[in-house]
N, C-alpha and C positions, 0 to 999 in steps of 0.2 A: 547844415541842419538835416534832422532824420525826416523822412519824409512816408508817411503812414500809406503802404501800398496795397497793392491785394497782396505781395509775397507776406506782407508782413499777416497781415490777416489770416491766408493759409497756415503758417508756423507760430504765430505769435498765439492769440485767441485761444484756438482750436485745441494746439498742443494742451497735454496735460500738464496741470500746474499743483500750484498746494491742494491738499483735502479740502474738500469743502462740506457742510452737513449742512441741507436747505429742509425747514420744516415748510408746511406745506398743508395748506387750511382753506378749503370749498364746499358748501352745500354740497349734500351727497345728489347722482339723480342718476336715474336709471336709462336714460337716454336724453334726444337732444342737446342742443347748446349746452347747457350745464355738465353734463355727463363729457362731452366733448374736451369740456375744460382739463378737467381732473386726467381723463387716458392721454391728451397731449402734453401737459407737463409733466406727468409719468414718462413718457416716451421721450423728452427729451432729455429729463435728467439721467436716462439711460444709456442715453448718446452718449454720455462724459465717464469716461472711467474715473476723474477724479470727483465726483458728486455719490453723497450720498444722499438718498429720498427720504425722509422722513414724515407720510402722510399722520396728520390727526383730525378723525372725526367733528364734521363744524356741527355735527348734533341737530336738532328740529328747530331750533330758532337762534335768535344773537344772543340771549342768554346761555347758552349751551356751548356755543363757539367761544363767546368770552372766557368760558371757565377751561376748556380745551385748549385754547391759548396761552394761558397761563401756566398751563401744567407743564405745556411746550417751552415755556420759556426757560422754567425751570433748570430744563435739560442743557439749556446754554448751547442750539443750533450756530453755525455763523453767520442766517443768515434766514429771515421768514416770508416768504409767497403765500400771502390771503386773499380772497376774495370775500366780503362778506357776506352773512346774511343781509345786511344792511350797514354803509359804509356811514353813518351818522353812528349806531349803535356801537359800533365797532372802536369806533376811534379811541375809547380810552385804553382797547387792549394792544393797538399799534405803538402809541405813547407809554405804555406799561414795556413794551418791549424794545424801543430806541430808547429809551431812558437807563434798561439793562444792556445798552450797548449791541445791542440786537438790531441791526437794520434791517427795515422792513422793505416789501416792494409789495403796493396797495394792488391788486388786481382789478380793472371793471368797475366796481360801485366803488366811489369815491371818499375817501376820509374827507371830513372838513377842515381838518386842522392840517397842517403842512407838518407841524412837527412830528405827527404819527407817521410817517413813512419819511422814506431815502428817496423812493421810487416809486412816483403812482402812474402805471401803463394801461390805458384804457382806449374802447373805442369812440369814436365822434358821435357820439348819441344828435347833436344839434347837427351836424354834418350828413346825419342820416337822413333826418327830415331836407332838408338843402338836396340833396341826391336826389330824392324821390318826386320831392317836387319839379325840379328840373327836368326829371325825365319826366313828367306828365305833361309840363309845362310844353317841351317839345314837341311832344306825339298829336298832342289838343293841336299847334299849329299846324303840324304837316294832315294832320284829317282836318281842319279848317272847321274845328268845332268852336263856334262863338257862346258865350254864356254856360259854359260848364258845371255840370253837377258833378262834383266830386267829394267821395266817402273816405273816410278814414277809420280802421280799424286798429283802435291801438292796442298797446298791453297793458299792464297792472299802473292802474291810474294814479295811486298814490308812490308810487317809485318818481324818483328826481328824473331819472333815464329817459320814464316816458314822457314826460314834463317838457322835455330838452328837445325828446324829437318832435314832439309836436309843433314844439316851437317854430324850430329850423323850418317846418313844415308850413306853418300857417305863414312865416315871416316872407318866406320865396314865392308863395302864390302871392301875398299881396302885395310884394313886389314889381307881378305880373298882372296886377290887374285882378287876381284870381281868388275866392276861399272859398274853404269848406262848408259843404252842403250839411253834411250828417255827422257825427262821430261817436265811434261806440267804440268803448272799452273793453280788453278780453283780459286774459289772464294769463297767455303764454302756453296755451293747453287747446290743442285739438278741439276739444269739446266744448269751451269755452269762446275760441273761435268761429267755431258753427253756428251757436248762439248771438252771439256778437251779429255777425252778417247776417243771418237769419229777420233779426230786428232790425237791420239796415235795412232793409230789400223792401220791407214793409213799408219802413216810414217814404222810401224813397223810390215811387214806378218806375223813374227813367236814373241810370246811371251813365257817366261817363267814362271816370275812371275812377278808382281805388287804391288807397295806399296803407297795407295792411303792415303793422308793424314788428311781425315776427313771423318765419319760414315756420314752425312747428304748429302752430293756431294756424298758420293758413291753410294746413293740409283741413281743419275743419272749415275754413272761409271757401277751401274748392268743392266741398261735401255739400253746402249749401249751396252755391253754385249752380251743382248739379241736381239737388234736390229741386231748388226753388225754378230752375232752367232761365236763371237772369245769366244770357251770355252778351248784352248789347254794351259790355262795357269792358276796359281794360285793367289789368291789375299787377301793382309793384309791391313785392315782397320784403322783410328785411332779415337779415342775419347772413344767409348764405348757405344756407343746409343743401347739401347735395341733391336731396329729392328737389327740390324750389329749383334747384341748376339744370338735372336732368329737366325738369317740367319744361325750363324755359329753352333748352335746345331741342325737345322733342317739337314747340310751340303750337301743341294742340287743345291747350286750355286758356283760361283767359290769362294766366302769370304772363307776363312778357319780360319783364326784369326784378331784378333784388339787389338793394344797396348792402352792402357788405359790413357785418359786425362778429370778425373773426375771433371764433373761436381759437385761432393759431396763438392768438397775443398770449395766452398761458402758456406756449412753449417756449418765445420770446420771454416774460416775464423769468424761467427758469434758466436761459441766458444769462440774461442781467444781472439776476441774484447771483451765480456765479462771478459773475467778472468783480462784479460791485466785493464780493466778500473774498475775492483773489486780490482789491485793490487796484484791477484795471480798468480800460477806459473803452470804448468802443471804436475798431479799428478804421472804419471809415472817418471818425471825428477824430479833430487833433487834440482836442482837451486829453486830460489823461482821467478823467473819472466820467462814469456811463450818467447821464440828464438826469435831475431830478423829475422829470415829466415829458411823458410820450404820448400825445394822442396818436394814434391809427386814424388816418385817412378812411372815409367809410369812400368806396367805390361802386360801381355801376355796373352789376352784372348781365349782359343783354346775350340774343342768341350768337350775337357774332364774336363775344370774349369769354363763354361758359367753357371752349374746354380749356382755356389755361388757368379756372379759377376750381374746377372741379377738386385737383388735387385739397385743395384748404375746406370743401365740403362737409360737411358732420355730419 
C-alpha cells in the first residue's frame, strides 16, 4: 500500500495540476480582520499557477452578495470561497450554487444547511471563549486573587459567533467556580470599543481581569484604559492582529494575551477549494477527498509564543 509522505506532499499537492477558476466572495474592508481575509486568499491563489482568482463584490449587505453570487454562478467557476455577510442569509445562494454543480467552501460565518457547501472552514468561536477563560482562570490562581471581578467586552451581539464565544466563555469560568461581572457589547470598531470599556469601568471600580473579544476594538478598549487610567487589571484579546502581538511582547499595557481567530483560514480555504475542484484529497489524511468541516483550533497567544505567531498577524 501507498503510504501518503511528506515526498508525496512536496510533489504531489504542490505540483501544478488541472486549471482550476475559484470565484471568491467577502465583505469588502478597508483594514483589519476582514480586509486580512480578502489580501490572504488573493496571495495565495497566486501561489498556484494553476488557479485562476475570480473576486466578485459581496456589496453592502446579504442582499447584494446574493445577487453577486448568482451572477458568479453563472459563469460556471469550478469552484466558490464565501464568506458571508451573514452565513443564515447566505445559505440559499450556497445551495443555488451546489445544486449547479458548483462546490462551495463556506468561510467563517457559518451556513445552516450542510447541503449549501462541500467545505465549511472556520474558526472555534466557542473555543475562543474556553482559551480566554483559561488563561484568566490561571493568572487569577497564580496572583491568588480569590472572588474575581471579571469583564467582558464582546462584539456585535446579535452575530451567532459572538453568541459562541461567550458561551465558551461563561461555561469555563463556571466551571471554575468563576463568572462574569459586567459585559458590554462593541461592534468590532475601535470607536465602539472605547465606548464599550468606557461604560465598563463605570459600572465596575475595581477590575480584575478582562476578556475583550476582538484585537481591532481593543486598540479602542486600550485608549480608554488610558483615558480612564484603570490599569489594576489584566486584559485577553481576540483574533490575533499583530498590533495585539506586538503589544503583548512589548508587555507594557494591560494586553497580556490573545486567543487566536486567523485570519490565515482564507488562505487555507483557497487550498482546499483547489484541491477539492482538482479532485484531491489532503496529503497528510489518507482519505482521498479534503473534510467536509474544519475547525481552526483557537490558540493562546502570550509574551513567551508572540514571535512565532507574529508571521499570521493582520
Amino acid at each position: 500500500a501507498q503510504t501518503k509522505g511528506a515526498d508525496a506532499a512536496a510533489s504531489g499537492n504542490a505540483a501544478p495540476g488541472q486549471k482550476v477558476v475559484i470565484g471568491f466572495s467577502a465583505p469588502a474592508a478597508d483594514h483589519g480582520w476582514l480586509a486580512a481575509i480578502t489580501t490572504n486568499a488573493k496571495a495565495q491563489a497566486a501561489a498556484y499557477s494553476d488557479v485562476e482568482f475570480k473576486t466578485v463584490e459581496a456589496g453592502a449587505d446579504a442582499a447584494a452578495q446574493r445577487a453577486a453570487i448568482s451572477t458568479l454562478i453563472s459563469q460556471k467557476p469550478n469552484v466558490i470561497v464565501m464568506l458571508p455577510h451573514d452565513g443564515k442569509e447566505l445559505n440559499a445562494a450556497g445551495l443555488e450554487a451546489m445544486k449547479a454543480g458548483i462546490p462551495v467552501v463556506n468561510l467563517d460565518r457559518a451556513f445552516p444547511d450542510a447541503l449549501a457547501y462541500r467545505l465549511q472552514i472556520k474558526g472555534d468561536n466557542y473555543g475562543m471563549g474556553v482559551a480566554a477563560a483559561h488563561y484568566i482562570v490561571d493568572q487569577l490562581k497564580v496572583k491568588g486573587v480569590s472572588n474575581p471581578v471579571i469583564g467582558e467586552i464582546a462584539g456585535i451581539d446579535s452575530l451567532e459567533l459572538t453568541q459562541e464565544r461567550s458561551k465558551g466563555f461563561a461555561d469555563t469560568l463556571a466551571q471554575n467556580g468563576l463568572k462574569v461581572s459586567n459585559r458590554r457589547p462593541a461592534e468590532f470598531t475601535a470607536d465602539s470599543g472605547q465606548q464599550a470599556a468606557t461604560s465598563l469601568f463605570q459600572a465596575l471600580p475595581k477590575i480584575d481581569a478582562v476578556w475583550n473579544h476582538d484585537d481591532d476594538q481593543g486598540i479602542g478598549v486600550l485608549a480608554a484604559v488610558n483615558q480612564a487610567n484603570r490599569k489594576e487589571f489584566f486584559m485577553v484579546g481576540g483574533a490575533g492582529s499583530k498590533k495585539a502581538m506586538e503589544d503583548i511582547q512589548a508587555d507594557n499595557t494591560v494586553l497580556k494575551a490573545t486567543v487566536t481567530y486567523s485570519p490565515s483560514m482564507a488562505s487555507s480555504a483557497i487550498s482546499l477549494a483547489r484541491l477539492i475542484a482538482q479532485g484531491k484529497g489532503m496529503s497528510d489524511l489518507v482519505e482521498l477527498q479534503v473534510p467536509k468541516e474544519i475547525i481552526l483550533a483557537s490558540e493562546t497567544i502570550t509574551k513567551e509564543n508572540a514571535s512565532n505567531y507574529l508571521k499570521l498577524g493582520f
